[in-house]
Predicted model as a PDB file, atoms N, CA, C, CB and O in Angstrom, pLDDT in the B-factor column:
MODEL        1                                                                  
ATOM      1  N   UNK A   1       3.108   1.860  13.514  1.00 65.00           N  
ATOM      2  CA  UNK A   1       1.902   1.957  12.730  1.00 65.00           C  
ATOM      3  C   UNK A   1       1.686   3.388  12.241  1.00 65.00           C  
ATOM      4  CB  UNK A   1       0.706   1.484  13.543  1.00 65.00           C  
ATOM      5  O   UNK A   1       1.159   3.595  11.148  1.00 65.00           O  
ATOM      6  N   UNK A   2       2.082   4.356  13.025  1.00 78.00           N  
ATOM      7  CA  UNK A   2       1.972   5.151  12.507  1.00 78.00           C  
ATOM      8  C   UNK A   2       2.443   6.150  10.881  1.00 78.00           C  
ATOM      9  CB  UNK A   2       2.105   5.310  13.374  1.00 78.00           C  
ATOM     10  O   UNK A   2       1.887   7.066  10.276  1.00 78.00           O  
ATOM     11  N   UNK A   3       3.609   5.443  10.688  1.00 85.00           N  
ATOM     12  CA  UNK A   3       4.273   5.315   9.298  1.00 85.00           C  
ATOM     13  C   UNK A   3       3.512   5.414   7.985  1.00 85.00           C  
ATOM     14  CB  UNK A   3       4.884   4.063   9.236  1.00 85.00           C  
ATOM     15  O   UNK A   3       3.563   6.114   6.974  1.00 85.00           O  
ATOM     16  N   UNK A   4       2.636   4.197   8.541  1.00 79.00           N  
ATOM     17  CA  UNK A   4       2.297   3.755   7.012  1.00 79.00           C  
ATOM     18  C   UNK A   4       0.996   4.316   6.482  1.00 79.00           C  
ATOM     19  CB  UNK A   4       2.172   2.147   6.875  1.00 79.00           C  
ATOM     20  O   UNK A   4       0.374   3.637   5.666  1.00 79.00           O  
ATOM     21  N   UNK A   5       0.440   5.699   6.936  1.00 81.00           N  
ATOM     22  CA  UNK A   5      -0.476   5.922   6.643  1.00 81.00           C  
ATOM     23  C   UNK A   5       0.324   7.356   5.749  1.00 81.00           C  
ATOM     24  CB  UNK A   5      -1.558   5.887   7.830  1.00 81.00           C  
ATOM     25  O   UNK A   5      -0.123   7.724   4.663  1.00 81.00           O  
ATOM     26  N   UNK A   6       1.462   7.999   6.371  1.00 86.00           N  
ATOM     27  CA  UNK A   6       2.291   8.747   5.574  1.00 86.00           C  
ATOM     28  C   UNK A   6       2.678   7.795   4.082  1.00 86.00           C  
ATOM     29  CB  UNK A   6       3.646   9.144   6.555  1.00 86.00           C  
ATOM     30  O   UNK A   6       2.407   8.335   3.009  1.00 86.00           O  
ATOM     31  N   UNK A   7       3.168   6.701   4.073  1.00 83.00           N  
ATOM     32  CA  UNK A   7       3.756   6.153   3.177  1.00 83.00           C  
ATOM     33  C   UNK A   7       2.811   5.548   2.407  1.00 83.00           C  
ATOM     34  CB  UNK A   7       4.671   5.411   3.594  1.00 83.00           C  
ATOM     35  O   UNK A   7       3.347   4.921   1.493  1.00 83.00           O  
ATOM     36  N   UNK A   8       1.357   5.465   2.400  1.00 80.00           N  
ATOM     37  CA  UNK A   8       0.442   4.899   1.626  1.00 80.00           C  
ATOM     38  C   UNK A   8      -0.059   6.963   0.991  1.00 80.00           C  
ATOM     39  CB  UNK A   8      -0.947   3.573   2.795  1.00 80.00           C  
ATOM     40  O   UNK A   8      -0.493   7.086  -0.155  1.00 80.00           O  
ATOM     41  N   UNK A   9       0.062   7.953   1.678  1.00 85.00           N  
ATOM     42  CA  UNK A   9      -0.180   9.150   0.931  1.00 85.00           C  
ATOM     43  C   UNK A   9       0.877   9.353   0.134  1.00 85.00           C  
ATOM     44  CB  UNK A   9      -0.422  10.294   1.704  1.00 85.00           C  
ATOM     45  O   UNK A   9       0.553   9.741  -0.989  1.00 85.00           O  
ATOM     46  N   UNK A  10       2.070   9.223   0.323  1.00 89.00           N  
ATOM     47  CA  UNK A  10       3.034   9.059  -0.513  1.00 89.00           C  
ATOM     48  C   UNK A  10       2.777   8.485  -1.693  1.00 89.00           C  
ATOM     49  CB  UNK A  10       3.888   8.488  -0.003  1.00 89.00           C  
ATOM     50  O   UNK A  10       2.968   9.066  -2.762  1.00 89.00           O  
ATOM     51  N   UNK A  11       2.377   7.436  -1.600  1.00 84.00           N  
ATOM     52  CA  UNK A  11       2.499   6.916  -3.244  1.00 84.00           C  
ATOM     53  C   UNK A  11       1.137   7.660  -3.796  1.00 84.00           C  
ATOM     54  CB  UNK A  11       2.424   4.875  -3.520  1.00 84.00           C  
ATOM     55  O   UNK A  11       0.982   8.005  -4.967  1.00 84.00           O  
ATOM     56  N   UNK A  12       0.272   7.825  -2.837  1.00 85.00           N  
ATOM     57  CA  UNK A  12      -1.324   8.328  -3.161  1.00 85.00           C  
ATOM     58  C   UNK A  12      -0.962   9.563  -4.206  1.00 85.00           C  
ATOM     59  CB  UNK A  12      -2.353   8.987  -1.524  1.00 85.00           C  
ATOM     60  O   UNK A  12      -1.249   9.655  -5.400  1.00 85.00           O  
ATOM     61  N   UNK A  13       0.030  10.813  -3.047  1.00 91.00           N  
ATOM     62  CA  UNK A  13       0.521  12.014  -4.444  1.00 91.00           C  
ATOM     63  C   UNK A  13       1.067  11.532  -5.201  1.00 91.00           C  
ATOM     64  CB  UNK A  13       1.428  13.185  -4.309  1.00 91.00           C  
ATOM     65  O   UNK A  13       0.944  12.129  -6.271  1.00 91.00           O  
ATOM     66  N   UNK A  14       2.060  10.142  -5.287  1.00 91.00           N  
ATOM     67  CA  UNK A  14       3.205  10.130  -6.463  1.00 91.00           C  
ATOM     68  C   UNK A  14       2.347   9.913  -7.395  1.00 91.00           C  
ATOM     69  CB  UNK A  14       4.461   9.030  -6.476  1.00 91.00           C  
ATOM     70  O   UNK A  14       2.790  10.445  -8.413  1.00 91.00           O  
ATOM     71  N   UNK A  15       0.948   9.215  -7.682  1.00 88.00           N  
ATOM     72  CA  UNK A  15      -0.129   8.770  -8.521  1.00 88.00           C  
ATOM     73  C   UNK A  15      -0.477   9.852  -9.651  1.00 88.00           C  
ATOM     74  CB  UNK A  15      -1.375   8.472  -7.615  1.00 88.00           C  
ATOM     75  O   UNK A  15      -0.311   9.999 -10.862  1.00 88.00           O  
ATOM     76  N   UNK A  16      -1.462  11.000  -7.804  1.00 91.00           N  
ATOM     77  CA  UNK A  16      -1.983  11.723  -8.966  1.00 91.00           C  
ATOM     78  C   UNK A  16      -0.800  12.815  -9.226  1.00 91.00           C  
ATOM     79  CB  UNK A  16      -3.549  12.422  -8.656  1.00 91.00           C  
ATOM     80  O   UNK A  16      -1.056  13.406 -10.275  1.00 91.00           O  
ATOM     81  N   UNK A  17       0.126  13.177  -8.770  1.00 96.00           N  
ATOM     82  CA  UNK A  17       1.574  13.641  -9.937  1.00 96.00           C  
ATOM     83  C   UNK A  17       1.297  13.363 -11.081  1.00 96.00           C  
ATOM     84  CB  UNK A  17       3.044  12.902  -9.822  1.00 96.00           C  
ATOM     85  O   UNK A  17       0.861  14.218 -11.852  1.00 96.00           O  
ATOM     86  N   UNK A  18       1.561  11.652 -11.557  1.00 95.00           N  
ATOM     87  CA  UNK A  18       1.989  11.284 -12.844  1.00 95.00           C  
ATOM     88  C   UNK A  18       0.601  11.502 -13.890  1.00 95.00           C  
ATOM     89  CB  UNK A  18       2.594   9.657 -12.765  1.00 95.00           C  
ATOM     90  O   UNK A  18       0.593  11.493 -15.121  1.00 95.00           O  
ATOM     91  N   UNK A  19      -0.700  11.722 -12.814  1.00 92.00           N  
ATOM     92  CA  UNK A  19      -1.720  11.626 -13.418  1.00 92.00           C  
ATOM     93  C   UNK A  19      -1.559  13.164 -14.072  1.00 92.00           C  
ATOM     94  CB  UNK A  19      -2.966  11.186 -12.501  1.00 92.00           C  
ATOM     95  O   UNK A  19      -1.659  13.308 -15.290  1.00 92.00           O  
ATOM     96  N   UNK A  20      -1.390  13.915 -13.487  1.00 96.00           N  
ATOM     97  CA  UNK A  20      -1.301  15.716 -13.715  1.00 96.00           C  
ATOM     98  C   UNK A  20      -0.207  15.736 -14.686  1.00 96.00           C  
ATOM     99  CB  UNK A  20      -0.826  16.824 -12.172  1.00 96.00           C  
ATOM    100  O   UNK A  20      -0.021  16.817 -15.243  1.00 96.00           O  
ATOM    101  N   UNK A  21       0.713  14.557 -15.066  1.00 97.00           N  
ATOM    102  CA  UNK A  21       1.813  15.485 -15.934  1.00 97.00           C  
ATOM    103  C   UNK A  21       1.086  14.720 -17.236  1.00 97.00           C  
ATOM    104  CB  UNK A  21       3.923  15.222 -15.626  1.00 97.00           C  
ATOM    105  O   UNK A  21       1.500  14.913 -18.379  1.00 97.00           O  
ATOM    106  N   UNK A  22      -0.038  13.835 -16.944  1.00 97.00           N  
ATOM    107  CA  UNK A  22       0.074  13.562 -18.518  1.00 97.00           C  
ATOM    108  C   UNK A  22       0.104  11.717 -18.608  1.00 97.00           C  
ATOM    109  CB  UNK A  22       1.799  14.425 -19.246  1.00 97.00           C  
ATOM    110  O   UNK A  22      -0.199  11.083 -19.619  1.00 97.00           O  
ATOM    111  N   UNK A  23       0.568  11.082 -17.219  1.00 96.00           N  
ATOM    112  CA  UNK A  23       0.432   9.363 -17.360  1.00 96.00           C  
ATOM    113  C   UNK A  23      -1.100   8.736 -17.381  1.00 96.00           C  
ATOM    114  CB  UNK A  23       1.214   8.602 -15.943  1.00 96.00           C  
ATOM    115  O   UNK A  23      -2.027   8.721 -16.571  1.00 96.00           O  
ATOM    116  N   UNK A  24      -0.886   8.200 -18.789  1.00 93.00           N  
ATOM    117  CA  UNK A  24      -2.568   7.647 -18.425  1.00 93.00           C  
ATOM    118  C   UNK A  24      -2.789   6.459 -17.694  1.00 93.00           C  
ATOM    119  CB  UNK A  24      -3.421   7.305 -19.706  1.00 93.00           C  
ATOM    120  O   UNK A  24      -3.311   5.496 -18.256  1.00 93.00           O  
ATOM    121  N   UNK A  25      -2.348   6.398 -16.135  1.00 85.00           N  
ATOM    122  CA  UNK A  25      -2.303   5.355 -15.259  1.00 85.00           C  
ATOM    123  C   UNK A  25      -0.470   5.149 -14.346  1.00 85.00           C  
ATOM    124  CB  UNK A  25      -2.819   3.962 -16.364  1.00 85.00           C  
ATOM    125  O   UNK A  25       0.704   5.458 -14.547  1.00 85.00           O  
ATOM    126  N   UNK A  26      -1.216   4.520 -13.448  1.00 85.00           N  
ATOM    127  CA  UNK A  26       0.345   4.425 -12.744  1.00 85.00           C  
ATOM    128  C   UNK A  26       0.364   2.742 -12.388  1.00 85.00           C  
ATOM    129  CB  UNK A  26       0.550   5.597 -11.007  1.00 85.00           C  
ATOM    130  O   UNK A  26      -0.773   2.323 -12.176  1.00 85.00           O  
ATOM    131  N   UNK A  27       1.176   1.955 -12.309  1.00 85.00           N  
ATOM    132  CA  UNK A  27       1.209   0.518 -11.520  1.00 85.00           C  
ATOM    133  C   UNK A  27       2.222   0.728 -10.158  1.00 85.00           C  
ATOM    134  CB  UNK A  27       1.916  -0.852 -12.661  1.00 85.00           C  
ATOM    135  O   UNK A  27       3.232   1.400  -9.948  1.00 85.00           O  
ATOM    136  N   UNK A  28       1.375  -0.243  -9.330  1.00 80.00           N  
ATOM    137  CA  UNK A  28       2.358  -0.271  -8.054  1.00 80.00           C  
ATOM    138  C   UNK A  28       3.059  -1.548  -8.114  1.00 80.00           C  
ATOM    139  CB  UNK A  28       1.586  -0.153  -6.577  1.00 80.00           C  
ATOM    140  O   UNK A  28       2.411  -2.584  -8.264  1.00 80.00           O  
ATOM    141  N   UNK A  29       4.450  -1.562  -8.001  1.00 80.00           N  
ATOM    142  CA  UNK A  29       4.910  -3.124  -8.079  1.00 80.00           C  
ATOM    143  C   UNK A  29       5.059  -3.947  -6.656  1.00 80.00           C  
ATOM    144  CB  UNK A  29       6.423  -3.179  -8.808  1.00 80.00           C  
ATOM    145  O   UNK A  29       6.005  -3.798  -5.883  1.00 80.00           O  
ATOM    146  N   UNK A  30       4.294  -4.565  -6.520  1.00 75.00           N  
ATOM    147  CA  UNK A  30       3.461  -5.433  -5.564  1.00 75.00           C  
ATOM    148  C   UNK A  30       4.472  -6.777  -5.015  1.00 75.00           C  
ATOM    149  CB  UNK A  30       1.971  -6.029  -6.480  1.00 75.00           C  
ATOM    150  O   UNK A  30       4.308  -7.287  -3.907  1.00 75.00           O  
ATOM    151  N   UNK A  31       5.388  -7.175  -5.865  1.00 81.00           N  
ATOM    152  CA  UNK A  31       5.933  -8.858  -5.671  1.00 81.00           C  
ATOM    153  C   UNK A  31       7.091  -8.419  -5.158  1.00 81.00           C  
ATOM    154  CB  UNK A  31       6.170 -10.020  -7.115  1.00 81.00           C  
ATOM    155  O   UNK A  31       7.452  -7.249  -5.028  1.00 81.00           O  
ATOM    156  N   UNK A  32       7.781  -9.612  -4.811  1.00 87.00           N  
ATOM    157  CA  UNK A  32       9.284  -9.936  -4.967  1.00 87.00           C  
ATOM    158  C   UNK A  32       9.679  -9.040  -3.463  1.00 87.00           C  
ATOM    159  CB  UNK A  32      10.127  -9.250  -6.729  1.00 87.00           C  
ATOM    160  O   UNK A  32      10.817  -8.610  -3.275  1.00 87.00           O  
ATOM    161  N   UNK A  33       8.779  -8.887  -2.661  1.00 81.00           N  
ATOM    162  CA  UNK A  33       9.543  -7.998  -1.342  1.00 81.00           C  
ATOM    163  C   UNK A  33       9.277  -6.871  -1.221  1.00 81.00           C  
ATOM    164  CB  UNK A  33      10.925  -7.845  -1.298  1.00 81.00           C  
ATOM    165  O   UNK A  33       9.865  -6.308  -0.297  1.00 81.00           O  
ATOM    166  N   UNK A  34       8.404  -6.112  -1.971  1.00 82.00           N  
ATOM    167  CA  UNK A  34       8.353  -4.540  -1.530  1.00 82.00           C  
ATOM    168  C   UNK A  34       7.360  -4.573  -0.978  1.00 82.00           C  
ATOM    169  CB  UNK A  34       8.346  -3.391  -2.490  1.00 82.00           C  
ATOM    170  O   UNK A  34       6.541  -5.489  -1.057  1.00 82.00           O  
ATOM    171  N   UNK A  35       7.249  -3.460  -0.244  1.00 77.00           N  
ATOM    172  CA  UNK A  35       6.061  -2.949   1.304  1.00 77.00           C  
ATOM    173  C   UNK A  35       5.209  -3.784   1.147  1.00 77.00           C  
ATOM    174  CB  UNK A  35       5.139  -1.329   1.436  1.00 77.00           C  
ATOM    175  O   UNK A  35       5.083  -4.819   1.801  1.00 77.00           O  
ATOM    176  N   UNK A  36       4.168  -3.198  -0.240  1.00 77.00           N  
ATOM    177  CA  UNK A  36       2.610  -4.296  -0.561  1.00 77.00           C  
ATOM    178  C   UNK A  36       2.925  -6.098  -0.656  1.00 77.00           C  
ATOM    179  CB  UNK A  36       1.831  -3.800  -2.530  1.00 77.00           C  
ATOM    180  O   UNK A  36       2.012  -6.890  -0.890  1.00 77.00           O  
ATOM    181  N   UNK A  37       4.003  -6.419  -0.486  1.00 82.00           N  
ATOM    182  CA  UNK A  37       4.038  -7.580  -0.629  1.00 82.00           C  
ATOM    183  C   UNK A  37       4.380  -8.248   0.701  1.00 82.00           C  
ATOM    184  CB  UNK A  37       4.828  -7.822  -1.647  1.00 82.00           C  
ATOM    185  O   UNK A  37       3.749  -9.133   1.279  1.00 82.00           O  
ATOM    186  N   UNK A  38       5.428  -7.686   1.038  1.00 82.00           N  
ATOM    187  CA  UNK A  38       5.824  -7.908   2.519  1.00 82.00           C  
ATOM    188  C   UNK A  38       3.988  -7.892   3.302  1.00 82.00           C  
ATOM    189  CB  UNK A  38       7.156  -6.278   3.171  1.00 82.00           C  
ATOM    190  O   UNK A  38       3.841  -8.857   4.052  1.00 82.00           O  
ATOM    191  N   UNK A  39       2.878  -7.090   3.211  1.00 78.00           N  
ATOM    192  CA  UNK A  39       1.551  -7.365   3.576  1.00 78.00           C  
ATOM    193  C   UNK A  39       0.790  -8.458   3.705  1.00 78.00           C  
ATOM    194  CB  UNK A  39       0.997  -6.867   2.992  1.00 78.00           C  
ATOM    195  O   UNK A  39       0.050  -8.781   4.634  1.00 78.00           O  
ATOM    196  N   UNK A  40       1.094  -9.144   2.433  1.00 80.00           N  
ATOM    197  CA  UNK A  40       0.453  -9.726   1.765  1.00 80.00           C  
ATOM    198  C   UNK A  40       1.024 -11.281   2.310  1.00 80.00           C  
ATOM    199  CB  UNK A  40       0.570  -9.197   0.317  1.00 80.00           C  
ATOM    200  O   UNK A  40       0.289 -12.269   2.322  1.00 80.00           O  
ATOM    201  N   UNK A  41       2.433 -11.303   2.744  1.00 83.00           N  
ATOM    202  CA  UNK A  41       3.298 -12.395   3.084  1.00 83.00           C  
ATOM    203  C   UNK A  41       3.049 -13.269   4.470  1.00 83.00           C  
ATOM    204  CB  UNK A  41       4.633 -11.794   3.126  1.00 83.00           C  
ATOM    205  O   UNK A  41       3.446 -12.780   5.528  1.00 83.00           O  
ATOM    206  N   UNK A  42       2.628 -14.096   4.468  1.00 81.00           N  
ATOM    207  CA  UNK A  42       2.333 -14.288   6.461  1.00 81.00           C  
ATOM    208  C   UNK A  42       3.746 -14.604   6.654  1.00 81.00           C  
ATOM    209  CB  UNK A  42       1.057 -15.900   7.277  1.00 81.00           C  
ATOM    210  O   UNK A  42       4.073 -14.296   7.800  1.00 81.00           O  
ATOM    211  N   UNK A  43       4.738 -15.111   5.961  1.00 85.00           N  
ATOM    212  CA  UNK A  43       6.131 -15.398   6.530  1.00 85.00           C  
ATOM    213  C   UNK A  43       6.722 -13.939   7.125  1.00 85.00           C  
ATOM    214  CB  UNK A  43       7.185 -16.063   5.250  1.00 85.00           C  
ATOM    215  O   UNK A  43       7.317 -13.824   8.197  1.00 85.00           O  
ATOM    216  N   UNK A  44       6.454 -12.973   6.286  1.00 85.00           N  
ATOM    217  CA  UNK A  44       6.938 -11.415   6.754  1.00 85.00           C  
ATOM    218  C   UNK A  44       6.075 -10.771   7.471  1.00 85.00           C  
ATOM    219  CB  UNK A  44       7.204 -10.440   5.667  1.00 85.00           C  
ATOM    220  O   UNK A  44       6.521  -9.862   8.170  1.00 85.00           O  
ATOM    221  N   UNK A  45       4.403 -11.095   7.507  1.00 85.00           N  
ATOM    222  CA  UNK A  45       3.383  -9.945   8.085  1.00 85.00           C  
ATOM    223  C   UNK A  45       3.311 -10.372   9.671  1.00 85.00           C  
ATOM    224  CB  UNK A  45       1.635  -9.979   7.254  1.00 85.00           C  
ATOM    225  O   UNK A  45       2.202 -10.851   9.910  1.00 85.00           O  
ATOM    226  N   UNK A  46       3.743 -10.356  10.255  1.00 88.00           N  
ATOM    227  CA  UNK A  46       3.292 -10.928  11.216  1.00 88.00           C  
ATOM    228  C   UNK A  46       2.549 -10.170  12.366  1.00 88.00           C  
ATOM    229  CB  UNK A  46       4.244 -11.549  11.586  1.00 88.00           C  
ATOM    230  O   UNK A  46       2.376 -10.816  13.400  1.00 88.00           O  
ATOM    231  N   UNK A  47       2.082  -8.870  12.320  1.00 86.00           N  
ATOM    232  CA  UNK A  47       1.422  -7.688  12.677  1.00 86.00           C  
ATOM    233  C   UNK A  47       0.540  -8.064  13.435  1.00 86.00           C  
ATOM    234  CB  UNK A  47       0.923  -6.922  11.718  1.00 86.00           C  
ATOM    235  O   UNK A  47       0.204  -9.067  12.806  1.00 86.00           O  
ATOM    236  N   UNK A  48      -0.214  -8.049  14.442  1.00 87.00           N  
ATOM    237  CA  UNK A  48      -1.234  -7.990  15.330  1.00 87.00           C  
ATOM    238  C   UNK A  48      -2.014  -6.565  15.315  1.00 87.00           C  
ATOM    239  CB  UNK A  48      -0.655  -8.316  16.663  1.00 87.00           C  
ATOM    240  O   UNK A  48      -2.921  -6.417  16.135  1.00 87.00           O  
ATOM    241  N   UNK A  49      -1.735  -5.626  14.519  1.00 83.00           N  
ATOM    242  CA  UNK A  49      -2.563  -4.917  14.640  1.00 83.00           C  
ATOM    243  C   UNK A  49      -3.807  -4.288  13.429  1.00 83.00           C  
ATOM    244  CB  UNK A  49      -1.817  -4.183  15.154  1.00 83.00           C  
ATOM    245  O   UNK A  49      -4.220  -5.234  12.758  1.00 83.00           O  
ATOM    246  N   UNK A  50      -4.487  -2.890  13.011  1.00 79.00           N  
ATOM    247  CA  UNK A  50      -5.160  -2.948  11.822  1.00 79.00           C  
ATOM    248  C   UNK A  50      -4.472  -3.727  10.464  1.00 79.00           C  
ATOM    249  CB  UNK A  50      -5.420  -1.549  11.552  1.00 79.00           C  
ATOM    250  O   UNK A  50      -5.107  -4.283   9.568  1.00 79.00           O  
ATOM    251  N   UNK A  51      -3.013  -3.605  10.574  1.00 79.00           N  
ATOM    252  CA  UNK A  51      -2.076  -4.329   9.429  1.00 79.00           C  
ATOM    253  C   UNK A  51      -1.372  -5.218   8.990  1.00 79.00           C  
ATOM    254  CB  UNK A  51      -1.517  -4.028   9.204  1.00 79.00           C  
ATOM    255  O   UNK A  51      -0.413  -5.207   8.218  1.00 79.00           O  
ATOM    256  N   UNK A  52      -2.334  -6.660   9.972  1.00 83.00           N  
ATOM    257  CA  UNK A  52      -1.466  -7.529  10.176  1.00 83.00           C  
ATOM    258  C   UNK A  52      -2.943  -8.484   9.813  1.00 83.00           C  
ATOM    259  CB  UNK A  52      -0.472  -7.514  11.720  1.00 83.00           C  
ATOM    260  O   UNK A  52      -4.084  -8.025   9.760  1.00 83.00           O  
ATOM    261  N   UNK A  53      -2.464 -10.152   9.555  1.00 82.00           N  
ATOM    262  CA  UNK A  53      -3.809 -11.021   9.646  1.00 82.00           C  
ATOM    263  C   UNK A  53      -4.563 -11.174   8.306  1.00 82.00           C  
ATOM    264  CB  UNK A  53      -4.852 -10.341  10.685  1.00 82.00           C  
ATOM    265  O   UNK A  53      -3.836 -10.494   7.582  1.00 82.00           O  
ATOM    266  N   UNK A  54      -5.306 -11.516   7.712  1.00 83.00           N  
ATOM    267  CA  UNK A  54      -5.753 -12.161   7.056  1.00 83.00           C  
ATOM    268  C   UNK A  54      -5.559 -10.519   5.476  1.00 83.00           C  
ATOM    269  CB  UNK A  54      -7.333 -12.929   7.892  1.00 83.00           C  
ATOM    270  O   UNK A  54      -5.704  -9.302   5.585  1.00 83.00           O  
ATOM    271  N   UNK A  55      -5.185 -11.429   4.221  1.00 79.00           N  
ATOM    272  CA  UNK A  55      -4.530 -10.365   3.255  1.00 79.00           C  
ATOM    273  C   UNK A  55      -5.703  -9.051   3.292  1.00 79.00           C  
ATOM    274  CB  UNK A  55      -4.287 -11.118   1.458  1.00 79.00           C  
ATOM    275  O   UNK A  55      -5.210  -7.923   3.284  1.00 79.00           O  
ATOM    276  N   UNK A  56      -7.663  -9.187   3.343  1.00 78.00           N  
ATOM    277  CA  UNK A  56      -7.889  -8.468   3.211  1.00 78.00           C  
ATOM    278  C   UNK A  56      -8.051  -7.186   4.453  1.00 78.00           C  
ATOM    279  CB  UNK A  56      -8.549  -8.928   2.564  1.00 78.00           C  
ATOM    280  O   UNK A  56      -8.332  -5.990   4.367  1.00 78.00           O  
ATOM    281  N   UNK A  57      -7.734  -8.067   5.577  1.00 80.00           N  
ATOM    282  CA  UNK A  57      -7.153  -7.403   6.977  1.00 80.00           C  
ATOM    283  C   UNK A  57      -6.011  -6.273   6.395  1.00 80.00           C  
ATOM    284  CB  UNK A  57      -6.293  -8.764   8.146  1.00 80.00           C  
ATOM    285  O   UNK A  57      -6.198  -5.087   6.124  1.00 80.00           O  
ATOM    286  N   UNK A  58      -4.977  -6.941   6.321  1.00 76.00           N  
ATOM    287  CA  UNK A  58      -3.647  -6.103   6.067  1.00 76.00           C  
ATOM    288  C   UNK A  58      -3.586  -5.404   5.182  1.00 76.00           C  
ATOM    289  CB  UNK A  58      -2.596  -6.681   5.889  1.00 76.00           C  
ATOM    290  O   UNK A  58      -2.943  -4.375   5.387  1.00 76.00           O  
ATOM    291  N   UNK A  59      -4.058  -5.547   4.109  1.00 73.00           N  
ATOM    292  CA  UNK A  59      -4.157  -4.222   2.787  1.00 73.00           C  
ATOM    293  C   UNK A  59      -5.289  -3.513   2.659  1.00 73.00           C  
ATOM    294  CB  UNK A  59      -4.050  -4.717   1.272  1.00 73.00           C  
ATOM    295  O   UNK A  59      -5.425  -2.506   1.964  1.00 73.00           O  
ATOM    296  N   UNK A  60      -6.372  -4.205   3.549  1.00 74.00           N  
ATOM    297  CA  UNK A  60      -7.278  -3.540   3.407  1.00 74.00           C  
ATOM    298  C   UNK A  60      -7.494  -1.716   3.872  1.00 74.00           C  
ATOM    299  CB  UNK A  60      -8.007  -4.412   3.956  1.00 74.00           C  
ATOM    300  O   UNK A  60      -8.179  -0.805   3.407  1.00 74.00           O  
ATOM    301  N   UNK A  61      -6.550  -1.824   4.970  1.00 65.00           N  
ATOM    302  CA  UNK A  61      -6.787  -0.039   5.490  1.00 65.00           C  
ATOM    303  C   UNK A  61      -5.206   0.496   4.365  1.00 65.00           C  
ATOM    304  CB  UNK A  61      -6.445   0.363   8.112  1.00 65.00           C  
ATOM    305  O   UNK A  61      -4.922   1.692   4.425  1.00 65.00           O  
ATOM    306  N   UNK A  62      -4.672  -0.048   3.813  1.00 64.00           N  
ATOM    307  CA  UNK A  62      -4.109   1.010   2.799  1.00 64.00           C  
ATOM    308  C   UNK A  62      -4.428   1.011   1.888  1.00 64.00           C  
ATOM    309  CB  UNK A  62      -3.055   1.122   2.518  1.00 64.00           C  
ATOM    310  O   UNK A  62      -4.032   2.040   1.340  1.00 64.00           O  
ATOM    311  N   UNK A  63      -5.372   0.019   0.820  1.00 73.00           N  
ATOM    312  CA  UNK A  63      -5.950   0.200  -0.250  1.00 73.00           C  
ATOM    313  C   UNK A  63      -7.210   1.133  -0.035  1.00 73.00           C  
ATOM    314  CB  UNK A  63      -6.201  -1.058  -0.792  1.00 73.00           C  
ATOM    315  O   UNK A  63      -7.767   1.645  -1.007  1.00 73.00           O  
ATOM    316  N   UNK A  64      -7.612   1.326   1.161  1.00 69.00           N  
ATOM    317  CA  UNK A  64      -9.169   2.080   1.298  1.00 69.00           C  
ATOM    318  C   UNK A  64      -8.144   3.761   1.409  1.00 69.00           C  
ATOM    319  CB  UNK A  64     -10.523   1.417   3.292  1.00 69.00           C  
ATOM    320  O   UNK A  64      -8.683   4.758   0.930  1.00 69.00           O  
ATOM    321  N   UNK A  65      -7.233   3.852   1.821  1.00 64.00           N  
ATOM    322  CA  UNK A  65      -6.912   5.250   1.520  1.00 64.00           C  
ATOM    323  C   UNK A  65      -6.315   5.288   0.279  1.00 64.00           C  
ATOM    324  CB  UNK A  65      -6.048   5.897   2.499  1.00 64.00           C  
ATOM    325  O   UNK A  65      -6.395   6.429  -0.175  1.00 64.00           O  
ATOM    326  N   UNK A  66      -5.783   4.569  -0.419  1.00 64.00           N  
ATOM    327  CA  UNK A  66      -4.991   4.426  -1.695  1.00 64.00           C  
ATOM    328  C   UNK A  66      -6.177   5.146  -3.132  1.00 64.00           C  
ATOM    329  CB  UNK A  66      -4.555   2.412  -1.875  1.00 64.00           C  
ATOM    330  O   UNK A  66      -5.873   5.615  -4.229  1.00 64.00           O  
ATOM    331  N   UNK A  67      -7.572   4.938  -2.458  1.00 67.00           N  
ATOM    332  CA  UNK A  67      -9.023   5.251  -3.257  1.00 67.00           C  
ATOM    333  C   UNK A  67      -9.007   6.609  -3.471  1.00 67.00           C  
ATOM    334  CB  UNK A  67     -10.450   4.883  -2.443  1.00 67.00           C  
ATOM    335  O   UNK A  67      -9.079   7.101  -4.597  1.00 67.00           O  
ATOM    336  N   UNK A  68      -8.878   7.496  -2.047  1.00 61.00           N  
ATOM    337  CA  UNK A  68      -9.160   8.246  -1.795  1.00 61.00           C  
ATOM    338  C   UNK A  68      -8.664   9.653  -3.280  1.00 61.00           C  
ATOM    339  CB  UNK A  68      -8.732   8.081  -0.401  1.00 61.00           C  
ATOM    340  O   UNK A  68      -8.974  10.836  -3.138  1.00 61.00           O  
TER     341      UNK A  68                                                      
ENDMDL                                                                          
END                                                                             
C-alpha cells in the first residue's frame, strides 16, 4: 500500500508538467488493464484494505489526491 500514494503523485506531477509546458489538459487512460482499471475490476481488485471494495472505496483515496 504504500506504493500507490508515490504512483498516484507521479502522474499528479506528470499533469501539472504538461500543464506548465503549454497542454490544455491531460487524459488518464483508465481501460483495458492499466493501474486505474485494474481498481476498478473486482476480478483483479481484490484488496481488503483503503484500496480495495466497492469502485468508490478503491479510487476513491487516489482520485482525492489526484485533486490536490
Amino acid at each position: 500500500m504504500k506504493k500507490i500514494p508515490g504512483l498516484v503523485e507521479e502522474f499528479r506531477k506528470a499533469a501539472k508538467n504538461a500543464r506548465a509546458a503549454g497542454f490544455d489538459g491531460v487524459e488518464i487512460h483508465g481501460a483495458n488493464g492499466y493501474i486505474f482499471d485494474q481498481f476498478l475490476q473486482d476480478g483483479s481488485n481484490k484488496r481488503t484494505d483503503a484500496y480495495g471494495g466497492p469502485v468508490e472505496t478503491a479510487l476513491g483515496s487516489c482520485l482525492k489526491r489526484w485533486k490536490q
